[in-house]
Structure formats: C-alpha cells, structure tokens
C-alpha positions in Angstrom: 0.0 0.0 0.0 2.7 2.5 0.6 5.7 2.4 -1.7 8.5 4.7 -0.3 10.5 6.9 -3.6 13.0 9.1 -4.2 10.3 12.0 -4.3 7.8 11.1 -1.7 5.5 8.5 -0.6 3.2 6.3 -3.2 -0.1 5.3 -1.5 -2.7 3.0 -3.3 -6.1 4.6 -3.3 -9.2 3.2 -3.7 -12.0 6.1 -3.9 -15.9 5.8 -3.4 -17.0 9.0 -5.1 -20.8 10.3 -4.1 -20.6 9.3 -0.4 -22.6 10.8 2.4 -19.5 11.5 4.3 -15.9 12.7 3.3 -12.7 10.8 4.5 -10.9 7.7 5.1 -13.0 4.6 5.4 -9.9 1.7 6.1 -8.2 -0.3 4.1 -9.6 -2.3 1.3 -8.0 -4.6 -1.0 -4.4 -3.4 -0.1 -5.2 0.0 -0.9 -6.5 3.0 1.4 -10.0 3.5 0.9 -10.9 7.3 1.0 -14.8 7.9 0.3 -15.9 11.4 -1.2 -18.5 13.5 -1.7 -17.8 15.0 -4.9 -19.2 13.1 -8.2 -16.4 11.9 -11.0 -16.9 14.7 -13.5 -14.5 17.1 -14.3 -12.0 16.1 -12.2 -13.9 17.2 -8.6 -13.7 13.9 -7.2 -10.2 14.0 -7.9 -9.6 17.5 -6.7 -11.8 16.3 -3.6 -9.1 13.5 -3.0 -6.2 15.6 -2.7 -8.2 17.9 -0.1 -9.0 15.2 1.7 -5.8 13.5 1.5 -3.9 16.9 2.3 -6.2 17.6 5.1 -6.1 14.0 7.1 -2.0 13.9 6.5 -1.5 17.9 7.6 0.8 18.9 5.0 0.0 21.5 1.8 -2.7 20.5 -1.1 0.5 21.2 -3.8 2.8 18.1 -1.6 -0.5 15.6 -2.9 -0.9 14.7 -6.2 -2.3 12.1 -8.1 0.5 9.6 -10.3 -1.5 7.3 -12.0 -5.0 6.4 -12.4 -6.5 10.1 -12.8 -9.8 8.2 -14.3 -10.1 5.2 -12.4 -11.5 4.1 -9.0 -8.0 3.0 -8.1 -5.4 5.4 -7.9 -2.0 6.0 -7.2 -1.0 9.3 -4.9 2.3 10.7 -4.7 2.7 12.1 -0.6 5.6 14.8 -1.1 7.6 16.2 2.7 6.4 13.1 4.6 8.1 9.7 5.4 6.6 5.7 5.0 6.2 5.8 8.6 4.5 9.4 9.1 2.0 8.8 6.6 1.1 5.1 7.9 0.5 6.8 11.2 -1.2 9.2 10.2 -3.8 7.3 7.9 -4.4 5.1 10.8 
C-alpha cells in the first residue's frame, strides 16, 4: 500500500465517489479506501481527493498529487515532505 520513492511517498487509493461523508474509510484490497463526496466529472472527485488526502496527513494540497490512475477508481498518490512511517500513522 505505501511504496516509499526518491520523491515522496506512493499510497494505493481506492476512492468511493458520491458518499454521504468525506474521508478515510480503512483499508480495502491493499489500498487505502478514501470515500468522497464529490461526483467523477471534471475532475472534482479528484480534486476532492487531494483535499481530503492533504487535510487528514497535515501537510500543503501542492505536496498531494495524483501519479496514475486520474480516471479510475483505483489510484496512485504521490505524498511529497512526509516519510513511509509518518503517513502510515497518520492514515491510521
């Protein structure tokens, strides 16, 4: 689930878009699951992930963003200022 690089911290993300609540729901098939309430349309949801992500992990929205999977449920985020073992302790 979390993949330590040269640049930051890769977590695998699972999102749940047009949830009643906002924020991090577990773990779910080795990935973190983060439901949202934003719909998948125009990138909002994925904006809405990086808030979210940002938010729960306390550093800046600009040290999140998304590496792969920009249309998909299942994504990969890119954590910049933060080690493996901050963000796990974070998350949990």
């Amino acid at each position: 689930m979390l993949t330590t690089t040269k640049e930051g911290v890769l977590i695998a993300v699972r999102v749940v878009p047009r949830a009643a609540r906002a924020g991090l729901a577990g773990i779910r098939d080795n990935a973190l699951l983060v439901r949202l309430n934003a719909a998948p349309v125009e990138g909002a949801a994925n904006a809405e992930l990086i808030e979210v992500l940002a938010d729960t992990l306390g550093v800046a929205r600009r040290a999140v963003s998304i590496s792969s999977g920009e249309r998909s449920r299942r994504k990969t985020v890119l954590i910049r200022g933060l080690s493996a073992d901050e963000v796990a302790s974070r998350i949990t």
